[in-house]
VOPAGU-2260 file (C-alpha; in pm, 1 decimal, decimal comma):
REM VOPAGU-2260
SITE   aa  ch    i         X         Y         Z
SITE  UNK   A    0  -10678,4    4776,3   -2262,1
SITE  UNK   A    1  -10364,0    4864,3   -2086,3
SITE  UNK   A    2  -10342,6    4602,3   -1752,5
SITE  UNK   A    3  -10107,6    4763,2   -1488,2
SITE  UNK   A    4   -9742,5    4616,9   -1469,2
SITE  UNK   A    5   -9503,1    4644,3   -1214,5
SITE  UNK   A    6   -9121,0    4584,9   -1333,7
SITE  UNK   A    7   -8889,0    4508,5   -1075,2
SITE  UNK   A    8   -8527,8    4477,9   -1205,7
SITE  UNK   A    9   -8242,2    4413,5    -912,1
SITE  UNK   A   10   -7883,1    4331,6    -880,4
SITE  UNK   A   11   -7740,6    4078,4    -619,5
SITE  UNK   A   12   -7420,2    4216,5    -460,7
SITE  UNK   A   13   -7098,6    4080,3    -547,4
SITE  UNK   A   14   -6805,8    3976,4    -324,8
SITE  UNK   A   15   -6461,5    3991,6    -429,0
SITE  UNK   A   16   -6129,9    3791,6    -240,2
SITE  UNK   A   17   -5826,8    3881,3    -294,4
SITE  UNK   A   18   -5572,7    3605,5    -115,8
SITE  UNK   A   19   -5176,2    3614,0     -11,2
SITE  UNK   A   20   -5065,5    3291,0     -14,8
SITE  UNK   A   21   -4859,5    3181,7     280,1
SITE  UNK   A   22   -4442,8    3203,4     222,4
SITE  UNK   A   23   -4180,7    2949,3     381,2
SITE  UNK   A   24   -3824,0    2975,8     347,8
SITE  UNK   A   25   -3629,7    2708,7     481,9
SITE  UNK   A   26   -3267,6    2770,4     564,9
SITE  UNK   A   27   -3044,7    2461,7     537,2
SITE  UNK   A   28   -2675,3    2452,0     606,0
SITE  UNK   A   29   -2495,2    2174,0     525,7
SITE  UNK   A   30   -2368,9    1977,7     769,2
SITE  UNK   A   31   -2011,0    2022,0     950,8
SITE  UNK   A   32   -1772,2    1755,9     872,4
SITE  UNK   A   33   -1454,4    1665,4     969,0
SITE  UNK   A   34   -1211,4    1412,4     754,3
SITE  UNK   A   35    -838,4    1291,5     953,3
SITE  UNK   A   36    -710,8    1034,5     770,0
SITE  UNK   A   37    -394,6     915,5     985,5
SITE  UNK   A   38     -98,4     737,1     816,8
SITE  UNK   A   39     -47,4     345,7     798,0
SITE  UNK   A   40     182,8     219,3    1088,3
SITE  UNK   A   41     490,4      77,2     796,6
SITE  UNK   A   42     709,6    -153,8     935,2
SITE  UNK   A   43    1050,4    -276,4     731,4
SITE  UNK   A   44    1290,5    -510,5     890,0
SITE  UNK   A   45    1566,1    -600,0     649,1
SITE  UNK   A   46    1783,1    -879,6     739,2
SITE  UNK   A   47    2119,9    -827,1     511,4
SITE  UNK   A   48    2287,1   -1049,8     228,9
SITE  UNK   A   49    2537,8   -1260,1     317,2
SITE  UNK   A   50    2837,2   -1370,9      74,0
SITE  UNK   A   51    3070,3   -1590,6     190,5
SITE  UNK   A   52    3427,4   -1683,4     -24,4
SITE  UNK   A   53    3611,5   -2005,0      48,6
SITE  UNK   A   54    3961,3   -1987,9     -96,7
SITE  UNK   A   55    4148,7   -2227,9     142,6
SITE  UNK   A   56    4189,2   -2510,7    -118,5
SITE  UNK   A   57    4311,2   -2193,8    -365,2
SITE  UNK   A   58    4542,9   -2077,1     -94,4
SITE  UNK   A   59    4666,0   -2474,6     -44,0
SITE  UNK   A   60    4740,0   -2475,9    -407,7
SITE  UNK   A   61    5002,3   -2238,6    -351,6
SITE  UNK   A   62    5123,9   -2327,9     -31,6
SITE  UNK   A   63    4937,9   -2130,0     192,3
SITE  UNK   A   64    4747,4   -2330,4     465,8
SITE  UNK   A   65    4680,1   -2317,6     813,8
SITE  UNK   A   66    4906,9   -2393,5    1070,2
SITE  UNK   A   67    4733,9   -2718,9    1202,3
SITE  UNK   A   68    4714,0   -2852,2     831,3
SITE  UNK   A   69    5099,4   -2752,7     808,5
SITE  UNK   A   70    5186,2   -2941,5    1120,8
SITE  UNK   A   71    4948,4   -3271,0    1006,4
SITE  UNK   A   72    5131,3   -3249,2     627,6
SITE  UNK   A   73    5493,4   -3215,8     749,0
SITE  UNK   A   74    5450,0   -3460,8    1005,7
SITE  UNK   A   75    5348,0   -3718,5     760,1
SITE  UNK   A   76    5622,3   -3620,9     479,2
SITE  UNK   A   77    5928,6   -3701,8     834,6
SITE  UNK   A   78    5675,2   -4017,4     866,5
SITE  UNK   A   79    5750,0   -4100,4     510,7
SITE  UNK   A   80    6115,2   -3978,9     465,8
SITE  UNK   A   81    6176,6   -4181,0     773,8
SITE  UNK   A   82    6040,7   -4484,1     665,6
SITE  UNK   A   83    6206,5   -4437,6     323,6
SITE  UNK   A   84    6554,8   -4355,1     500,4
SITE  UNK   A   85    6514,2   -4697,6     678,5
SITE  UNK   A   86    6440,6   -4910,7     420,1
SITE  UNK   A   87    6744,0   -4738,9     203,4
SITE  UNK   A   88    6968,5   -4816,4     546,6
SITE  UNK   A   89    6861,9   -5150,9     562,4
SITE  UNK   A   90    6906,1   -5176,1     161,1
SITE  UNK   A   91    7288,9   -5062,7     205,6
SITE  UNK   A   92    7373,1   -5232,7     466,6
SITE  UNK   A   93    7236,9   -5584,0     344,4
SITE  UNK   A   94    7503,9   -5513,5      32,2
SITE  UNK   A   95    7781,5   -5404,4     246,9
SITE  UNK   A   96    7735,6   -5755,1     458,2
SITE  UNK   A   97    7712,6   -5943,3      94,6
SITE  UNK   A   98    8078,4   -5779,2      33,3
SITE  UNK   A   99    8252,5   -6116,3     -19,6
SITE  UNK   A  100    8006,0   -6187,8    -289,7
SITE  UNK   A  101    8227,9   -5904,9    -550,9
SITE  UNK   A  102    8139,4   -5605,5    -688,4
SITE  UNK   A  103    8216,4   -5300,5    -548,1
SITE  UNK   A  104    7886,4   -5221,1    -244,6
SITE  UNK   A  105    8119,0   -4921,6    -137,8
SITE  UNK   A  106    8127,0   -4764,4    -382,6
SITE  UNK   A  107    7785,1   -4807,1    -505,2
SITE  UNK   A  108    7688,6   -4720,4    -181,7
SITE  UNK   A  109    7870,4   -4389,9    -167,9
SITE  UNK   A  110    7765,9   -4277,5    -516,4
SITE  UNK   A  111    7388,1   -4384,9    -388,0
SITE  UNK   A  112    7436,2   -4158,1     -78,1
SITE  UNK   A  113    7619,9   -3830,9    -231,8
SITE  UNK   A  114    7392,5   -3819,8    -516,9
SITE  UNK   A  115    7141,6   -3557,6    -483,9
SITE  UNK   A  116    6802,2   -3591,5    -720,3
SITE  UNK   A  117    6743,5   -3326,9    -941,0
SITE  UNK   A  118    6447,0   -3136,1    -807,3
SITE  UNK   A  119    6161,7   -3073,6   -1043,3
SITE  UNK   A  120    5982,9   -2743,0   -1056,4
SITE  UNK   A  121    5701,2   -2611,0   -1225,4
SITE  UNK   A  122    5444,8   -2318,6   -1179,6
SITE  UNK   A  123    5284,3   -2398,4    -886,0
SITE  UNK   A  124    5145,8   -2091,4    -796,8
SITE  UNK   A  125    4876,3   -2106,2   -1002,4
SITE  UNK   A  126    4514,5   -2255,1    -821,0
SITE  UNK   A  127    4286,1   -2472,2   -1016,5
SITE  UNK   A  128    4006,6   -2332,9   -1147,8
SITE  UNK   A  129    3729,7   -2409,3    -927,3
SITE  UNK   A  130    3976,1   -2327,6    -618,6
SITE  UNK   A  131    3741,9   -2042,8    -507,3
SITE  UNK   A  132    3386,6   -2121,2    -375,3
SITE  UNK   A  133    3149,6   -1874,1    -326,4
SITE  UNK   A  134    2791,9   -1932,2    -136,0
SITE  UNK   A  135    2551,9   -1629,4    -132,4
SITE  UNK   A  136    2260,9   -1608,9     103,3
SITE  UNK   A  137    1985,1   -1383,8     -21,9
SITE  UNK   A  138    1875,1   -1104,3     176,5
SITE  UNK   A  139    1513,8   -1113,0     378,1
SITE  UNK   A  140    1303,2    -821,1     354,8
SITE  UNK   A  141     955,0    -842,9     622,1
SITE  UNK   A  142     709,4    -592,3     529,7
SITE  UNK   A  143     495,7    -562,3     793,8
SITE  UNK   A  144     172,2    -269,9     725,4
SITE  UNK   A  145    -170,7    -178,9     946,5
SITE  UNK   A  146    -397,4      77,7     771,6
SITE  UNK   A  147    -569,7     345,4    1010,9
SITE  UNK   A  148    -914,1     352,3     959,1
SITE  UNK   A  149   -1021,2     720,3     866,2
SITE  UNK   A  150   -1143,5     955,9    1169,0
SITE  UNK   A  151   -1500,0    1135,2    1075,1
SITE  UNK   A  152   -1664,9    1398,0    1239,8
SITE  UNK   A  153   -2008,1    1507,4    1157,8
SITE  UNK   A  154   -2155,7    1794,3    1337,4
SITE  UNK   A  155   -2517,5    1828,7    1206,3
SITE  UNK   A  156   -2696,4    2200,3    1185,7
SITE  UNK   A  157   -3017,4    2334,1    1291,9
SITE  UNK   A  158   -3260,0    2408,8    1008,9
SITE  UNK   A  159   -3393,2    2789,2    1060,8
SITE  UNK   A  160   -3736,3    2841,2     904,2
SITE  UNK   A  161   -3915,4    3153,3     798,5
SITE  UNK   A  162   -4273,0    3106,0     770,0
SITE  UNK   A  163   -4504,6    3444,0     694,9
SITE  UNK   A  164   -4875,0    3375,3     736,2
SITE  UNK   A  165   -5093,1    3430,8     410,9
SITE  UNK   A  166   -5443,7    3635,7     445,2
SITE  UNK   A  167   -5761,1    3661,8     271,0
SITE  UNK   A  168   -5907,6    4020,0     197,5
SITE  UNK   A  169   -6281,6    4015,4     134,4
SITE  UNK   A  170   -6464,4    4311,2     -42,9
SITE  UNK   A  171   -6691,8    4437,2    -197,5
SITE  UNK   A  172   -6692,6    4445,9    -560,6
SITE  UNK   A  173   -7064,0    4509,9    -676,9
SITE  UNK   A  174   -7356,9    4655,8    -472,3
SITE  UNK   A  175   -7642,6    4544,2    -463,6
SITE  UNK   A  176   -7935,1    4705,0    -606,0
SITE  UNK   A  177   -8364,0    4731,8    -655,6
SITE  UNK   A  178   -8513,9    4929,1    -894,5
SITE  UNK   A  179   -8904,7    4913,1    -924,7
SITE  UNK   A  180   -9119,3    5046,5   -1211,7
SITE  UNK   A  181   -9537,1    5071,5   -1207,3
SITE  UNK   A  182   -9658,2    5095,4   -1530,7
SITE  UNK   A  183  -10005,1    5198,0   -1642,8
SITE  UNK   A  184  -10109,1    5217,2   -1252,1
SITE  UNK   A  185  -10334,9    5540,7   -1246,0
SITE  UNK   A  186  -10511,2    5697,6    -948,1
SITE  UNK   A  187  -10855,5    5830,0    -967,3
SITE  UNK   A  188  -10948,7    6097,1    -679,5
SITE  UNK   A  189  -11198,9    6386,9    -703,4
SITE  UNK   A  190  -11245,9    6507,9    -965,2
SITE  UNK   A  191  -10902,1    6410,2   -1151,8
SITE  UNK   A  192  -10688,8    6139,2   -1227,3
SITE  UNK   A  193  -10365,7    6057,3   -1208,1
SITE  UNK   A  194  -10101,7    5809,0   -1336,4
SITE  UNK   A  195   -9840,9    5695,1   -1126,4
């Protein structure tokens, strides 16, 4: 016995997407800058060397000295030849007041007074060794520096952005469908029959 059957076979419908994804560009310039780096303030004050050279007691050594020192030295050599002269006056004329005691204080006296010494000479032009003094002052140097501190400028930029919306498409990528099948289903009318 053949039961009747209906077959229904159907497809759901099926949706496809097909997306563009959003886009940003971001434009970013560096920033403007500006670098002055002004010189140190230098200041050198120099305060000179100084030599000084004594050479008076070299120049006395040979005879050479200064006027008031001249003055002061002959004065005391008249002092002294003065003094000297005396006591040889006095000397003489104690003998010639002794000249009942003998002898011959004239004479003795006139040889004593037109005898000349011998004067004695050497080199004398020649300063001692240490006659020369020198004394040296070093020189002073002041160094004297300030650094500048470095000017900066930073100008900052504007970011530009480029942003380009994304989408979604939607369509269709299946239809749907229904297909429906009667099996063994007859119909009986007048007289005939008949299978649908």
């Amino acid at each position: 016995m053949q039961l009747p059957q209906i077959r229904i076979q159907s497809q759901n419908a099926m949706i496809g997407l097909r997306t563009n994804n959003a886009q940003l560009t971001i434009d970013a310039a560096p920033a403007k800058q500006t670098i002055k780096q002004p010189q140190a303030d230098l200041k050198i004050s120099t305060k000179p060397g100084k030599l000084t050279i004594d050479q008076s007691k070299a120049l006395a050594d040979v005879g050479i000295i200064s006027t008031e020192q001249s003055v002061s030295k002959m004065a005391n050599e008249a002092m002294q030849t003065a003094v000297e002269g005396s006591k040889k006056k006095r000397r003489q004329g104690d003998m010639l007041m002794k000249i009942e005691n003998g002898g011959n204080p004239l004479s003795q006296v006139a040889k004593q007074n037109g005898e000349r010494p011998m004067k004695q000479f050497n080199i004398g032009w020649i300063p001692s060794g240490d006659a020369v003094k020198f004394h040296y002052e070093q020189a002073e140097v002041d160094i004297e520096a300030r650094a500048n501190k470095p000017q900066i400028d930073v100008q900052p930029t504007e970011n530009k952005f480029d942003y380009q919306r994304g989408g979604v498409d939607v369509y269709l990528e299946q239809k749907n469908w229904i297909e429906i099948n009667f099996m063994n289903v007859k119909f009986v009318g007048n007289n005939f029959e008949m299978e649908i």
